[in-house]
N, C-alpha and C positions, 0 to 999 in steps of 0.2 A: 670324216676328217678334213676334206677338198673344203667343204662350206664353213667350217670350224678355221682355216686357216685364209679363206680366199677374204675376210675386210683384213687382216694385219699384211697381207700384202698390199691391197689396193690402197691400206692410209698409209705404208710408207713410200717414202720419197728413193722411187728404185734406181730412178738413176745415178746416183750419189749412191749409192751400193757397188754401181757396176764403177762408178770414179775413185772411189775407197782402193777395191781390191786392183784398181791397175795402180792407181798411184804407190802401192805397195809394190806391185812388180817393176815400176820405173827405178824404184830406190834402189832393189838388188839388182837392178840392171844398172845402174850409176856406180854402185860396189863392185860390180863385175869388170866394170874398166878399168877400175883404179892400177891395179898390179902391171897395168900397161903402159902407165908413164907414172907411177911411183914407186920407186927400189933403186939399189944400188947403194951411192949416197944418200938418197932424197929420192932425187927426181931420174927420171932414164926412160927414154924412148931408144929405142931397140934401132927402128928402121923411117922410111919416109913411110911408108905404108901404114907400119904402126900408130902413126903421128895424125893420119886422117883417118883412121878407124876411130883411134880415140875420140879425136875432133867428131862425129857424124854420130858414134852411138853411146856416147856421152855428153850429147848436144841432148838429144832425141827426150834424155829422160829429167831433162833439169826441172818439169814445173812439178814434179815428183811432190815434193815438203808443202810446194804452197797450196797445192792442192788438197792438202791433209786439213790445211789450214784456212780452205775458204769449205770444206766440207763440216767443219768444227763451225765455223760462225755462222753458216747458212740455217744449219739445226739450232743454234744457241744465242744469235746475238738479234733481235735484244735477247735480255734474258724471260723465263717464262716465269719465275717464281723469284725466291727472295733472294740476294744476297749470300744471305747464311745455308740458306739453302742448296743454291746455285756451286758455292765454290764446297762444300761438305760433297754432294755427289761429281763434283769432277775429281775431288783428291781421291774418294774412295775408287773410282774409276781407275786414273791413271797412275796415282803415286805407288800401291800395292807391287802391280808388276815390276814397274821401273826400279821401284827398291830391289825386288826379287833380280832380278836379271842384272842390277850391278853388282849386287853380291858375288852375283855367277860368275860375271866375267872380272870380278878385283880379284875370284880366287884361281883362274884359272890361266889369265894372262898377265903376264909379269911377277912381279914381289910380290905376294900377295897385304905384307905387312905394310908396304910404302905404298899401296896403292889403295890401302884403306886412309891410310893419314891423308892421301891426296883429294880422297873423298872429302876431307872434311869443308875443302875449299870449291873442290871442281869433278865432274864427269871423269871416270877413268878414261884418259888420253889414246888407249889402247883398242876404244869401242867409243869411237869418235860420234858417231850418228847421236847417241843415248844427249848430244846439245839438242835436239828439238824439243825435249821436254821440259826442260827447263826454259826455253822460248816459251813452248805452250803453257806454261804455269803464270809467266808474265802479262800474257793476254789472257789468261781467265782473269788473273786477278784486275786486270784496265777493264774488261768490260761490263763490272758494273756501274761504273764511273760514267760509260759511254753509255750504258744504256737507255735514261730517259731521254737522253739525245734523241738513239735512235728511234725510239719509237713515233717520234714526232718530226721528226727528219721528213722536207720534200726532194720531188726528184730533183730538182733544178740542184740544189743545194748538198746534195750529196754527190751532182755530177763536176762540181768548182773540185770539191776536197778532195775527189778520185783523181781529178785534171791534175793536183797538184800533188796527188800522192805518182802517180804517173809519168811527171815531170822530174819528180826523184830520181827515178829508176834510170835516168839518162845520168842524174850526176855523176856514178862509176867512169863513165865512157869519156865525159867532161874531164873527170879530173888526168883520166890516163893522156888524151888532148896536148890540155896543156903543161901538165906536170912530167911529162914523158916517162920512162922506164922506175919504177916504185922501186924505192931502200926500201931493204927487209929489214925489220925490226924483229928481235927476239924474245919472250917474256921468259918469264922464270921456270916455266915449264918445258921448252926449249921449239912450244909452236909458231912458226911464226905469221906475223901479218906487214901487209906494203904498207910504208908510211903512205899516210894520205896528202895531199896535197890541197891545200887550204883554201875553201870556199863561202864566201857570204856569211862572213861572222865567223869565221873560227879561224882558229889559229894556235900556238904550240902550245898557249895556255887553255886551250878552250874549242872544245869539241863540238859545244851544243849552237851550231849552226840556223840558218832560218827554217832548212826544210829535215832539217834533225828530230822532231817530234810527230810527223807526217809522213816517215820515208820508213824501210822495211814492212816486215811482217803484217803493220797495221791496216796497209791497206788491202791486203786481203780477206782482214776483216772487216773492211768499209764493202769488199767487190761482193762479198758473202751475201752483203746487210742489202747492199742494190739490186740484186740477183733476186731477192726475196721479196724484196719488198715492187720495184720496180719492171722488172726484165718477166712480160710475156709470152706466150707460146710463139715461138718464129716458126716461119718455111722454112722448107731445108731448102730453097732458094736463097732466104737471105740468112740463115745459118753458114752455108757453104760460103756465102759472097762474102762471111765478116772471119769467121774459123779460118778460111784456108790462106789469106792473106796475113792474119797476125801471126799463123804459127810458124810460116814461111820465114816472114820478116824476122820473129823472134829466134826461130833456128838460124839463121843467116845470121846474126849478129851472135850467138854462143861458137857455132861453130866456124864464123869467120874469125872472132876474135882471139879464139884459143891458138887457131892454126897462124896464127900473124905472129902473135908471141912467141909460140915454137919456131916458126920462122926465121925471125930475127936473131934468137938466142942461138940458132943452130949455124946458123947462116946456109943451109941446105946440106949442111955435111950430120951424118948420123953412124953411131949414133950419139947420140946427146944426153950430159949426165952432171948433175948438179946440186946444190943442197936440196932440202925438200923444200927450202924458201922461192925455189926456182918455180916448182910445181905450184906454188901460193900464188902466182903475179899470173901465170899460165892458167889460171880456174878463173881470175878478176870476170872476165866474162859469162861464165858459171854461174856468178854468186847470185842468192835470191832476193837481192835488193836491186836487181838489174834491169834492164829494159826487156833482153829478150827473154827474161822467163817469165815476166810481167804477161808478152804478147803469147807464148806459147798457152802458158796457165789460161787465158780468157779464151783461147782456140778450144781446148779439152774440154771447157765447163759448156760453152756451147754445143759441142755434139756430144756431151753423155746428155743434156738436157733433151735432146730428142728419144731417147730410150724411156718409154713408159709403159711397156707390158711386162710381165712377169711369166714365167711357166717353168718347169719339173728341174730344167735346168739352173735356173737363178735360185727357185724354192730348194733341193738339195743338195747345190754345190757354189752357187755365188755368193747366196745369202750366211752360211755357215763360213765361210772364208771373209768374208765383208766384216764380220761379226768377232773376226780372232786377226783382223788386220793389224791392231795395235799390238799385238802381243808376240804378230810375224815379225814385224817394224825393230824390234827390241832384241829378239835374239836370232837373228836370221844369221846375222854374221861366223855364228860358231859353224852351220852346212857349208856358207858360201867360201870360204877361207881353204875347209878340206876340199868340197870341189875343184874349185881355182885351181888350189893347189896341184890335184890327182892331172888334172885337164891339159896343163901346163906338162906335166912330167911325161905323160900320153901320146900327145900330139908336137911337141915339141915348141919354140918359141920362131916368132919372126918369119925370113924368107926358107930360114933353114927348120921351118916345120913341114909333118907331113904333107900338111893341105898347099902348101905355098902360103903364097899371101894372104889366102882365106885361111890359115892356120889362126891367127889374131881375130877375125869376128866371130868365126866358128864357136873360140873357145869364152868369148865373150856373151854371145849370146845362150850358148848350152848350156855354162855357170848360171847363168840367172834363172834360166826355164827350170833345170833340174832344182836351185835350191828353192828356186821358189813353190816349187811343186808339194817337194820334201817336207819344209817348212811350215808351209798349211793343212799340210795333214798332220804333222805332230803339234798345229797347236789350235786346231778343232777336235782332237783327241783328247787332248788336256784340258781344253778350256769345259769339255763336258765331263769332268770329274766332280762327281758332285760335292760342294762344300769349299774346294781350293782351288777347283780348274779357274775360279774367274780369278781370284788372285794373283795367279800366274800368270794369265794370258790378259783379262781384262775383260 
């Protein structure tokens, strides 16, 4: 059996196994904080306490998505086959579950009847995560567009268009600069977003700016396509000398700029409570179009790239979990919710919890360990149900 299984481990690419299944525990760890600066009205930080836990372990997991996302174009862009080919086995892949798992959650949170009518426009608003797939259905469908680019792409010329997809990632910070504190705008669904403050060709009539085509999610389709094509085996000399400083930098700008914003809005008095449009301006640094999850995200892929052996550990517990990650990603939220929930009611909230002040990480990190725990064992369960596990799980 060892000799039968030891080439399907050596030809995959194990490191991006072990970058899959954390990127998944960063997500439920990013969910795990939420309930810690959103409730009330909206928005509601508890304590000052509360306010830099939040800031530091909901900084820690921002390159969560993009990481999903340079793990997707490292295996797939260019493309290895046709077209037709290419986007038939990603719909069969992804669209199955993600059908399956809104169903779940249009019948089990909220109306169920208005929140099938709202399906026909948008993601049930209730199981907010379920936007990444739809992200990722707009980049399978760009990269066959890109792909005889890429195949032919040099380094020099892929590192101008990363420069300027990386240039982007500063615009958020620019506009917050000079535009100072963001009007919330509210659409018809009642989410809201900060107006933007207008840059280089855009304006009230007109969104599509100069770096509007080159800035989000693409480029970590291009860092994917560089990584693959370009990027060698480093030292962990000059791995550590290039990882520890981007992730620093990039955590220092998430969780400096969240803590500036609660700052200001609070003005040091807590606790602080406000629409959920508050908590919108309060993530602006969060967001994955931004500089520091840009610098965290390139810190990760560097040191899961130094992991290349495999053994009994990865072969029966990483690789099976790596395997049902997309299908943790989709309904994780029904464990972590009840967790949260039990954890909170348990230990109590704020200063006035058991633990003190460690009541708030305690219960922040325990939510995420246990649902994530949880979570992968019922859907490497499922996902080996023969005939419909992949369905469900993917």
């Amino acid at each position: 059996m060892r000799k039968q299984e030891l080439p399907n481990i050596v030809s995959r690419e194990i490191w991006l196994d072990w970058l899959r299944v954390t990127a998944c525990f960063l997500v439920i760890l990013t969910h795990s904080c939420e309930p810690f600066y959103l409730g009330g009205e909206g928005s509601l930080i508890l304590t000052r306490a509360d306010a830099i836990w939040v800031a530091v372990l909901n900084s820690l997991p921002r390159a969560a998505v993009a990481l999903f996302v340079f793990a997707s174009a490292y295996l797939q862009f260019p493309l290895h086959y046709s077209t037709g080919e290419f986007l038939r086995k990603r719909a069969l892949r992804i669209l199955p579950p993600f059908i399956f798992w809104t169903v779940v959650y249009a019948l089990v949170w909220g109306e169920p009847v208005q929140n099938f009518k709202d399906l026909l426009l948008n993601f049930n608003y209730a199981a907010g995560h379920l936007w990444f797939v739809y992200m990722l259905v707009g980049l399978y469908l760009i990269m066959p567009l890109l792909s005889p680019w890429a195949e032919k792409v040099g380094k020099k010329e892929l590192q101008v268009y990363l420069g300027i997809w990386l240039f982007s990632t500063i615009i958020p910070l620019i506009r917050q600069w000079v535009g100072g504190p963001a009007p919330v705008i509210y659409g018809p669904s009642g989410i809201p977003n900060a107006a933007k403050f207008p840059l280089w060709g855009e304006a009230s009539w007109n969104a599509y700016g100069v770096f509007y085509y080159l800035s989000g999610f693409i480029g970590f389709l291009l860092l994917g396509l560089y990584f693959r094509k370009f990027v060698g085996k480093l030292s962990w000399g000059k791995t550590l000398g290039i990882a520890l400083p981007s992730f620093l930098a990039g955590f220092a700008i998430c969780c400096g700029g969240f803590l500036s914003g609660v700052w200001a809005d609070s003005k040091g008095i807590f606790p602080i409570e406000g629409p959920v449009g508050l908590a919108a301006i309060w993530e602006g640094p969060w967001l994955n179009d931004t500089l520091g999850v840009a610098l965290m995200t390139i810190a990760w892929i560097l040191l899961f790239r130094k992991i290349s052996s495999g053994g009994q550990f990865f072969n029966k517990i990483l690789l099976p979990v790596s395997k049902a990650s997309y299908g943790m990603y989709l309904c994780h939220l029904f464990l972590l919710v009840f967790v949260s929930g039990w954890l909170r009611e348990a230990l109590g909230t704020g200063l006035d919890g058991v633990l003190g002040m460690w009541t708030t990480p305690v219960q922040m990190i325990s939510a995420a360990i246990i649902s994530f725990v949880g979570v992968a064992v019922f859907c490497v369960l499922v996902q080996r149900i023969p005939k419909i596990g992949r369905w469900i799980i993917g």
